[in-house]
C-alpha positions as CSV (number, residue, x, y, z in Angstrom):
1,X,0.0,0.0,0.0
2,X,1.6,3.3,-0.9
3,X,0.3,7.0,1.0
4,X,0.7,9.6,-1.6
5,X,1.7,12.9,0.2
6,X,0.2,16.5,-1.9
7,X,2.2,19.5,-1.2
8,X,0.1,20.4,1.8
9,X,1.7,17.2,3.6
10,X,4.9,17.8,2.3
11,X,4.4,21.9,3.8
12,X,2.6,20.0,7.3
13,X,5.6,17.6,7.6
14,X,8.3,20.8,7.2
15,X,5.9,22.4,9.5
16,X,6.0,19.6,12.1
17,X,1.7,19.3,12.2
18,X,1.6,16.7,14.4
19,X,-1.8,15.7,12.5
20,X,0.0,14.7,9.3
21,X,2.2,13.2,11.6
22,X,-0.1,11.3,12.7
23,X,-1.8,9.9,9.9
24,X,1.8,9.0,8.3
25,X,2.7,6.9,11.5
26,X,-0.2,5.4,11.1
27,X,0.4,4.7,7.6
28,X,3.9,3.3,8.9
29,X,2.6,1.0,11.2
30,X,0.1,-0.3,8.0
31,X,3.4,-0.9,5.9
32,X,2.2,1.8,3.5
33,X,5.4,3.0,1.8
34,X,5.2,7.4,1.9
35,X,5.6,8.4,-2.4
36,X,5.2,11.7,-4.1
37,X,6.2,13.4,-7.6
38,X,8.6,15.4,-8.6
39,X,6.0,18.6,-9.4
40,X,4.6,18.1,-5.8
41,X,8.1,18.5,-4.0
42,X,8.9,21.2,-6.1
43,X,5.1,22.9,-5.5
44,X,6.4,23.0,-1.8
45,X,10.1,23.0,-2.0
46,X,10.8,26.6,-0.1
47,X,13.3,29.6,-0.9
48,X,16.4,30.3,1.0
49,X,14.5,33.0,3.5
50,X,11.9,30.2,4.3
51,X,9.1,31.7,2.4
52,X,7.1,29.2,0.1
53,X,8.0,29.2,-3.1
54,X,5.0,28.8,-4.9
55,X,5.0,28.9,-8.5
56,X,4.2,32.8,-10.3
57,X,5.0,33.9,-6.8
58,X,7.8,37.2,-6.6
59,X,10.6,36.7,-4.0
């Protein structure tokens, strides 16, 4: 079983939201394995002054 993770977890996890935690420890203790995409990781991945990055977005 696999738990896809959207840019909203990914942002959650970086965030330490301890309801995503939840939800992928209990996803661990299922065997789910955690994937995402490459357009999702870059949808979240943030800028050097730790503002999101989102795309069309001026630094």
């Amino acid at each position: 079983m696999d738990l896809v993770l959207d840019a909203g977890a990914l942002i959650a996890i970086d965030r330490a939201d301890r309801r995503v935690a939840g939800l992928v420890e209990l996803g661990r203790r299922a065997g789910a394995t955690l994937v995402t995409v490459a357009p999702v990781v870059a949808q979240a991945w943030r800028d050097p002054l730790d503002r999101l990055a989102w795309p069309g977005r001026s630094a």
